[in-house]
PAMIMAR-905372 format. One line per field, with one value per residue (C-alpha): residue in three letters; chain; y negated, x, z. Coordinates in steps of 0.2 Angstrom, whole numbers, plus 5000, padded with zeros to 4 digits. Each point is the difference from the previous one (the first is absolute). Layout:
<nodes>
r = [ALA,...];
c = [A,...];
Y = [Y,...];
X = [X,...];
Z = [Z,...];
</nodes>
This chain:
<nodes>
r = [UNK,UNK,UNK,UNK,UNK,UNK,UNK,UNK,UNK,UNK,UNK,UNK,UNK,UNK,UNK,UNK,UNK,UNK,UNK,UNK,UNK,UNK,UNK,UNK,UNK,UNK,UNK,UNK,UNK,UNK,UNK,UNK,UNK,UNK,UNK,UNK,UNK,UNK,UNK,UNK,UNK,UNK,UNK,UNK,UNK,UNK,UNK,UNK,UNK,UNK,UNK,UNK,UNK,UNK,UNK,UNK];
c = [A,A,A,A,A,A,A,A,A,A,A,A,A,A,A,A,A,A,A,A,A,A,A,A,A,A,A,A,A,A,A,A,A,A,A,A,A,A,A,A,A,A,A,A,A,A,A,A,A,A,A,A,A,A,A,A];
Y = [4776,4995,4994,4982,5000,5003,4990,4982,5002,5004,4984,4990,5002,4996,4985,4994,5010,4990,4982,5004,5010,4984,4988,5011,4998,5021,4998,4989,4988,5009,5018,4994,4991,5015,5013,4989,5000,5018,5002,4986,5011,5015,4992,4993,5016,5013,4988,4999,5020,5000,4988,5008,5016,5009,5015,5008];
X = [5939,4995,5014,4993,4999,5017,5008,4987,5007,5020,4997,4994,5015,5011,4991,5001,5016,5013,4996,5000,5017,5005,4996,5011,5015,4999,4999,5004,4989,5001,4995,4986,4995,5001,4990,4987,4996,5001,4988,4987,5001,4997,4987,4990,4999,4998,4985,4987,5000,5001,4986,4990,5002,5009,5009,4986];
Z = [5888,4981,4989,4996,5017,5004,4986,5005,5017,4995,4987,5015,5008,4987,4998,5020,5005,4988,5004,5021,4996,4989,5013,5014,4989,4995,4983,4983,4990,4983,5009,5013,4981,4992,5014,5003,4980,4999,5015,4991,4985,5010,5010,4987,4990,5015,5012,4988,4998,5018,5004,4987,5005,4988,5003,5008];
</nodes>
């Protein structure tokens, strides 16, 4: 698999997984807070590549 690839789909993750995690009670605020930044950053810088194509 391509690397923007892999790193959209990991920051997609991080992004949904914290707040279901969260809601079962398996995590704090500050760190689901603090993961689902991380995984926007991540998400927003490795998609368009993705999407575009890059890394071909």
């Amino acid at each position: 698999m391509k690397i923007p690839r892999v790193l959209a789909l990991a920051a997609l993750l991080l992004t949904v997984l914290p707040a279901a995690l969260f809601a079962a009670g398996y995590v704090e605020d500050h760190v689901m807070k603090v993961t689902m930044l991380v995984g926007t950053v991540l998400w927003f810088t490795a998609a368009p590549q993705w999407l575009r194509g890059g890394n071909d």
